[in-house]
C-alpha positions in Angstrom: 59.8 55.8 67.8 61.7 54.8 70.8 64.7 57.4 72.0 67.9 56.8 73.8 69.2 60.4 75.0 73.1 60.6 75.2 74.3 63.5 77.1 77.7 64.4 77.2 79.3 64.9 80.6 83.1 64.3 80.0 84.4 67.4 80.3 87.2 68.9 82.2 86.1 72.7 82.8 89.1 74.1 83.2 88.1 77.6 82.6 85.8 76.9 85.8 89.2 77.0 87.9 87.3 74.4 90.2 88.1 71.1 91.9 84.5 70.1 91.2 83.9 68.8 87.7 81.9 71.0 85.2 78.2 69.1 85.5 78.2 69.4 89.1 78.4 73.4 89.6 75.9 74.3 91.0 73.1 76.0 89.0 70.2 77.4 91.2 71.4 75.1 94.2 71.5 72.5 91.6 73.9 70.6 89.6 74.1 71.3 86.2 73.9 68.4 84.8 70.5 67.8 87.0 68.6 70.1 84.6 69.1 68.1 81.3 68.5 64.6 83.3 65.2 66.4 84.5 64.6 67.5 80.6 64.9 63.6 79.8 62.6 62.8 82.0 60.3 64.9 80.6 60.6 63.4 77.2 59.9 60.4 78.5 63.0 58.7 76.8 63.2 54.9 77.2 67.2 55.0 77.5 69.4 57.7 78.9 72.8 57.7 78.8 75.9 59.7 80.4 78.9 59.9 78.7 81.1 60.9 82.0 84.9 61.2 82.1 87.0 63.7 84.3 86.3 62.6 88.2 83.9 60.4 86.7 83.6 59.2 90.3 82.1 62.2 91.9 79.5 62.0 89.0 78.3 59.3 89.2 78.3 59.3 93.2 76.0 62.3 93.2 73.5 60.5 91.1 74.1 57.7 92.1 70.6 57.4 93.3 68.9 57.5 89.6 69.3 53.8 88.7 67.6 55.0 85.2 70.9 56.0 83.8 73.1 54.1 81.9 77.0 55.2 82.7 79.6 54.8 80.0 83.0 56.3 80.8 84.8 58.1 78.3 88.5 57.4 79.4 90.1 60.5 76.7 88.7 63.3 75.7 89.2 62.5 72.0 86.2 65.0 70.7 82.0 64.9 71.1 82.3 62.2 68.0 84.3 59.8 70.0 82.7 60.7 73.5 78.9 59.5 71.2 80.8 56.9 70.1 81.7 55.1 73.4 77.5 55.4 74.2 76.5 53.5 70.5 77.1 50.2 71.9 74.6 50.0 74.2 71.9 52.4 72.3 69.6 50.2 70.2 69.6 50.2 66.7 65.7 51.0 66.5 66.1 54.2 68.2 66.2 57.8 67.9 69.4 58.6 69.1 69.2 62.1 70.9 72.6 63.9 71.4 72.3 66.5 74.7 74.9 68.1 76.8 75.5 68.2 80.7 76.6 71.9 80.4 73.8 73.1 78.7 71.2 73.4 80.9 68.4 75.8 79.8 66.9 74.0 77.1 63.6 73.5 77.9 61.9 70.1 77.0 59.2 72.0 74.9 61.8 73.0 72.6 63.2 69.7 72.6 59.6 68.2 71.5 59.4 70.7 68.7 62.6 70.1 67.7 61.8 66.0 67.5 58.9 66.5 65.8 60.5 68.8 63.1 63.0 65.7 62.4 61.3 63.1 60.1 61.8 59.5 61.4 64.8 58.5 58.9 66.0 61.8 59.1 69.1 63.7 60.8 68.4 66.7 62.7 70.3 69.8 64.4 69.1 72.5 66.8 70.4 75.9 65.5 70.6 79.4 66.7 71.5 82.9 65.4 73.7 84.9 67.3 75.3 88.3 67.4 79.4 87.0 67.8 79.5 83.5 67.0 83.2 83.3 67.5 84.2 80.1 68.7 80.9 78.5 67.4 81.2 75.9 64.5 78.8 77.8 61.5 75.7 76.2 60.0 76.4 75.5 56.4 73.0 75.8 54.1 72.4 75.9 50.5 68.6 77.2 49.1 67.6 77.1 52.7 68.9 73.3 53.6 71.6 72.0 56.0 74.5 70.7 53.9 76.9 70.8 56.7 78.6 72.4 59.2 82.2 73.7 59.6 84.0 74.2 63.2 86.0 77.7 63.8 89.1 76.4 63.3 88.4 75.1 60.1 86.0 77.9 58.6 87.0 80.5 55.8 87.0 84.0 56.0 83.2 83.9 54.5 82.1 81.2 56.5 83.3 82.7 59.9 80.9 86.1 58.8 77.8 83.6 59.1 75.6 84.4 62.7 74.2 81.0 62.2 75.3 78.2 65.1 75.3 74.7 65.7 74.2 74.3 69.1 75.8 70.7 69.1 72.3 69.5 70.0 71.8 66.5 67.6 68.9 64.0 66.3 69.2 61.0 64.5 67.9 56.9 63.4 71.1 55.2 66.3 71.8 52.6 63.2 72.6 55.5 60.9 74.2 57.1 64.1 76.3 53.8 64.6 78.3 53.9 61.1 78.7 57.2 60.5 80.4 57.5 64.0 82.3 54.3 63.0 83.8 56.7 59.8 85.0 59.6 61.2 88.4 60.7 61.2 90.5 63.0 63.2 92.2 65.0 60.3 91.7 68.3 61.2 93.8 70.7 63.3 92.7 69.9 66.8 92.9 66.0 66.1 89.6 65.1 67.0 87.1 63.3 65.8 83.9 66.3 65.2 80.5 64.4 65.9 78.9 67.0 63.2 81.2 65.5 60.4 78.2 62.9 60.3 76.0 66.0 58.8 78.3 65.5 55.8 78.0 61.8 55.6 74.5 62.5 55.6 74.4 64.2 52.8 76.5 62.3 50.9 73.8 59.8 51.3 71.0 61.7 50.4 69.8 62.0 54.0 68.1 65.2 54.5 69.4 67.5 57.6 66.7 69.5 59.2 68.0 72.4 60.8 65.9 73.8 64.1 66.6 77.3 64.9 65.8 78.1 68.3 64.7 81.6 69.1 65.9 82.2 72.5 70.1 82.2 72.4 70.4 82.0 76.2 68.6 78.5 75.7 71.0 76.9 74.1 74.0 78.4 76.1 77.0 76.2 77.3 78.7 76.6 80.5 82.6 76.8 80.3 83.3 79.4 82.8 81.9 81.1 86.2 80.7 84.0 84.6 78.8 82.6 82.1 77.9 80.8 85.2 76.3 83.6 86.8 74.4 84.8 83.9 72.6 81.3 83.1 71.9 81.6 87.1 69.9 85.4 86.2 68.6 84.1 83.4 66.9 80.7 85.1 66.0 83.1 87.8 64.5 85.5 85.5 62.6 82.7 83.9 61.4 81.4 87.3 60.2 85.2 88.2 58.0 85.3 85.0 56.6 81.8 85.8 55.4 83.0 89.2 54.3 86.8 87.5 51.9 84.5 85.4 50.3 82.7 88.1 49.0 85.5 89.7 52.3 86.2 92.6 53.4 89.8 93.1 56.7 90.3 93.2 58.4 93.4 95.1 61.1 92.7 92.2 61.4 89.8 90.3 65.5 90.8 89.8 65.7 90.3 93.5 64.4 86.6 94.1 66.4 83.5 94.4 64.2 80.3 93.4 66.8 77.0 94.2 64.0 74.2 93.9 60.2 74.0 93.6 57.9 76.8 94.6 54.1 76.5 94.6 52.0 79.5 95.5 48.3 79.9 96.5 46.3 83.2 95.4 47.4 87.1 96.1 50.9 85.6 97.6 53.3 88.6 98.4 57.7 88.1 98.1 59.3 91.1 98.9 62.9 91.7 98.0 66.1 89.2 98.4 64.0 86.2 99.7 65.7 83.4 99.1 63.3 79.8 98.4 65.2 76.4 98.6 63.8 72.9 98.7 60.1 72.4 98.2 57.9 75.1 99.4 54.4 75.8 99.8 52.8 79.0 100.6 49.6 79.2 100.9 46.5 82.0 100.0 47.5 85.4 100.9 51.2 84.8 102.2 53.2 87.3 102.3 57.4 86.7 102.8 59.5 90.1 103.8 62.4 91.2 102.3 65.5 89.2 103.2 63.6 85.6 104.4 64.9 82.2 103.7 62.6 80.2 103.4 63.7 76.2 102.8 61.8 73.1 102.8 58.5 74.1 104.3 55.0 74.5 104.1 53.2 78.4 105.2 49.6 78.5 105.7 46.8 80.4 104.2 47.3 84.7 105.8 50.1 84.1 107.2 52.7 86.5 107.5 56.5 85.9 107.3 58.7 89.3 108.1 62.0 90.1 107.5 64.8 89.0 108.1 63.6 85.3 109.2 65.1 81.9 108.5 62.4 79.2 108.1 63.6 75.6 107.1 61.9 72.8 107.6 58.7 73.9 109.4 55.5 74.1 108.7 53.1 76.6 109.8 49.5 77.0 110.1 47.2 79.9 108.7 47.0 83.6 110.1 50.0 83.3 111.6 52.6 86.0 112.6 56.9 85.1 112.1 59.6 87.7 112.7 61.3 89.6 112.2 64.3 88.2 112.8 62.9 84.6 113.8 64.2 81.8 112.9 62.2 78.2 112.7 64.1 75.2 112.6 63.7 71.5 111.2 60.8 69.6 113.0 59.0 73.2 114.2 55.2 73.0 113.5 53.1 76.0 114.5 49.4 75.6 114.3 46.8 78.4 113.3 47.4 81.7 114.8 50.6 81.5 116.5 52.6 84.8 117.1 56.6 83.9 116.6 58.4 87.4 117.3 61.8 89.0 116.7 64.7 87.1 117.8 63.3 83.6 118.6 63.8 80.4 117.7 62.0 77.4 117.7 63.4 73.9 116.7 62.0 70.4 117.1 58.6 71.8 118.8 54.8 71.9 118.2 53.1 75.1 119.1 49.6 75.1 119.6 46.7 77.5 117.9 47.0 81.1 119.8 50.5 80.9 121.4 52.9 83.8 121.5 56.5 83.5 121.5 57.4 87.5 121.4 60.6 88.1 122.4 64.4 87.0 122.4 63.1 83.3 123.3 64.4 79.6 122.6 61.9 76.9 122.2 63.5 73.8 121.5 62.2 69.9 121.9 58.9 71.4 123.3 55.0 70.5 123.0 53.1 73.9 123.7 49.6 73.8 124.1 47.3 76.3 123.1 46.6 80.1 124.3 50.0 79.4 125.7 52.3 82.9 126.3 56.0 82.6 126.8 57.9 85.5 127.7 60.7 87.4 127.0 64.0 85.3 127.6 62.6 82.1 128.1 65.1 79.5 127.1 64.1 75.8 127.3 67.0 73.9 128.5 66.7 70.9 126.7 70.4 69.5 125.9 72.3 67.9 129.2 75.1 67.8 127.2 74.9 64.1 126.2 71.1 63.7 125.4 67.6 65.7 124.7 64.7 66.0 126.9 61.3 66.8 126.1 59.6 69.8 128.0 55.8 70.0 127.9 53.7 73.3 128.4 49.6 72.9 128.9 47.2 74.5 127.4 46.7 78.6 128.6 50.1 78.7 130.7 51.5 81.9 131.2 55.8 82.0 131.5 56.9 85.0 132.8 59.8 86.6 131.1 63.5 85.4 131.8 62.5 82.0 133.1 64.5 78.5 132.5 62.5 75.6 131.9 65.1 72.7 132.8 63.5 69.6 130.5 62.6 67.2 131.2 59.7 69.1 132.8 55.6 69.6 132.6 54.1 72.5 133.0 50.6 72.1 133.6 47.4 73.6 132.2 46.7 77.1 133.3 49.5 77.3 135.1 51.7 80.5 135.4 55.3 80.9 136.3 56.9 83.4 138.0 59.3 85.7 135.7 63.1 84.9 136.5 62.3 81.3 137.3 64.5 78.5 137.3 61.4 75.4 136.8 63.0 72.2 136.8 60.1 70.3 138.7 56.6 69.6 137.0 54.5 73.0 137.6 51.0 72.0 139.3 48.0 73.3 136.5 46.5 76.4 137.5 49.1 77.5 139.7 51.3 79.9 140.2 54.7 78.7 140.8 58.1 80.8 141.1 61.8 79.7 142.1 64.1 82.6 143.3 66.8 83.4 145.4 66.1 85.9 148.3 67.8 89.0 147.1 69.9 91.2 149.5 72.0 94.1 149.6 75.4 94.3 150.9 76.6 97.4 152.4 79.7 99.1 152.2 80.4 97.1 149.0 82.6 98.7 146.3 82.6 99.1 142.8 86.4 97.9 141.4 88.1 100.6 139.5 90.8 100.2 137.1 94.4 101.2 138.2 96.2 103.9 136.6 99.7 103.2 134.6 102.0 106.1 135.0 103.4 106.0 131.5 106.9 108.2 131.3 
């Protein structure tokens, strides 16, 4: 059977105390409602739509790139029955209507597939959970072990409020049955809204049977309303992300202290100390190892190569065997090849480094080619910005820069060459040569030191 997912994405937040609506905070550097899109995907579902209400706008601006949604506005907030209700028109009557929300973004798709394939074709079906307070939660009404119905907090008795079993809002169902059941609901209850689980009663009534699905795993199923229940779905994806990587075979220094906001793949024996940080796609190769406080973002690390602590790497890629940091920092369009030494307090941006350079020490490479065998010293600083444009500054293969020297770009140094520490090179540098630009230094007698003058205070 065919399934149209409809995930709720309409609400407010207040309890988020945010200007930024409730499915776009951010949830391991995504948006929340970017997990349960992903989940639909997943399931393959041939129709997904999003019910979106407050600043509606912003929503559907930040995905506005996913043409695979279908966008319904939901203009008041009237209750999940109404907010399903605006989506029916568009949802085929053949489907399986799927009912998902943007602020719970845990549930895992394999869950979801069990849960689909627990629900009989002409069937209704709920996801449940037991949990330890379900206060606030509307209770999972079954007799002899079947779903009869369910009853919302504010309407429950003093028996039915005792019951640990909770309806997780998660909701399966044929979209034609879907369709007139919506189309029945009333809003005579004490919050005036219309309940989408009042169609588990109209079910029955009918002699449709409700399959309840109860979920092991609470923190699954957990909504968002507020930013600390924020933070603990952010521990617990992390957690989850940590056990993933434990599995295939990474050591972790502490798998509390890792911070995984997008895709990480890892080759063999891969080492992450503590507090790194992983956004964007990343690849690290065999035998990696990451020290403790790295950010590592968008970028690809070769096989042996060793990233210490304390380094910012974004954007870069680097080849195998290679030696970063501490404290280094490589920025968008850096590629180092095989072997490279990057040392503490240097920064590369823009550049390609070839196999067997050093860069030691307190150092700025930046819209460079270095060749191979190259060694820069400590200090250099390519000038590359003339304060309107960039120029391009090229180093040959087995040049040697002494320390403190200023490479003025746009400038060639040539292969073999070596230039003279405290240099100021803003001519091409013949290959094989040593070239050096300095003042003469002198010493003027009878020169001074200033001293400060004294205050007489009284």
């Amino acid at each position: 059977m065919t399934t149209s997912i409809i995930i709720l994405a309409a609400g407010q937040g207040k309890r988020m105390n945010s200007a930024m609506p409730k499915v776009l905070q951010p949830l391991a550097g995504q948006p929340l409602l970017q997990y349960v899109l992903d989940c639909a995907t997943r399931l393959a579902a041939d129709d997904v739509c999003v019910v979106y209400g407050h600043r509606g706008s912003k929503v559907r601006e930040r995905f506005s790139g996913n043409r695979a949604i279908r966008w319904v506005l939901q203009d008041q907030q009237l209750g999940t029955g109404h907010a399903v209700n605006q989506a029916m028109p568009g949802t085929p009557n053949e489907n399986r209507a799927v009912v998902l929300y943007g602020d719970v973004p845990l549930l895992q798709s394999n869950t979801l597939k069990m849960f689909l394939d627990h629900c009989g074709a002409e069937e209704i079906g709920v996801l449940t959970v037991d949990v330890d307070n379900p206060h606030g939660y509307g209770r999972i009404i079954r007799e002899n072990g079947a779903v009869v119905g369910m009853v919302e907090e504010s309407e429950a008795t003093e028996a039915q409020k005792r019951i640990t079993e909770i309806n997780t809002g998660v909701l399966c169902c044929p979209a034609r049955n879907l369709k007139k059941w919506l189309g029945e609901l009333t809003n005579n209850n004490t919050k005036g809204e219309y309940y989408l689980t009042d169609v588990l009663g109209s079910a029955t009534q009918e002699g449709i049977p409700v399959r309840g699905f109860k979920v092991d795993n609470q923190v699954e199923v957990m909504g968002i309303n507020d930013k600390k229940q924020l933070a603990e779905a952010e521990r617990a994806l992390q957690a989850r992300r940590a056990e993933e990587l434990l599995g295939a075979g990474v050591t972790l220094a502490d798998p509390a202290r890792l911070d995984i906001r997008g895709e990480l793949t890892c080759g063999k024996d891969v080492f992450i100390d503590i507090n790194v940080i992983v956004e964007g796609k990343v690849l690290l190769g065999d035998n990696v190892r990451v020290g403790a406080n790295t950010v590592v973002r968008n970028s690809e690390i070769g096989d042996g190569t060793v990233i210490r602590s304390n380094s910012h790497i974004e954007g870069a890629v680097a080849g195998a065997r290679c030696i970063v940091g501490p404290f280094a920092r490589l920025r968008p369009g850096s590629e180092i090849a095989d072997d490279v030494r990057i040392g503490n307090f240097v920064e590369v941006k823009k550049s390609t480094i070839g196999e067997g350079s050093k860069v030691n020490h307190l150092s700025y490479v930046g819209d460079a080619s270095v060749g191979s065998k190259v060694n820069i010293g400590a200090g250099t600083i390519t000038c590359n910005y003339d304060g309107a444009n960039k120029h391009h500054t090229i180093i040959g293969d087995g040049a040697f820069i002494g320390s403190g020297v200023e490479l003025v770009a746009p400038v060639k140094i040539g292969e073999g060459a070596t230039i003279g520490a405290g240099s100021s090179i803003s001519k091409d540098a013949e290959p094989g040569q040593l070239t050096v630009e300095r003042t003469r230094q002198k010493t003027v007698q009878g020169w001074n030191r200033p001293v400060k003058k004294e205050i007489n205070v009284r």
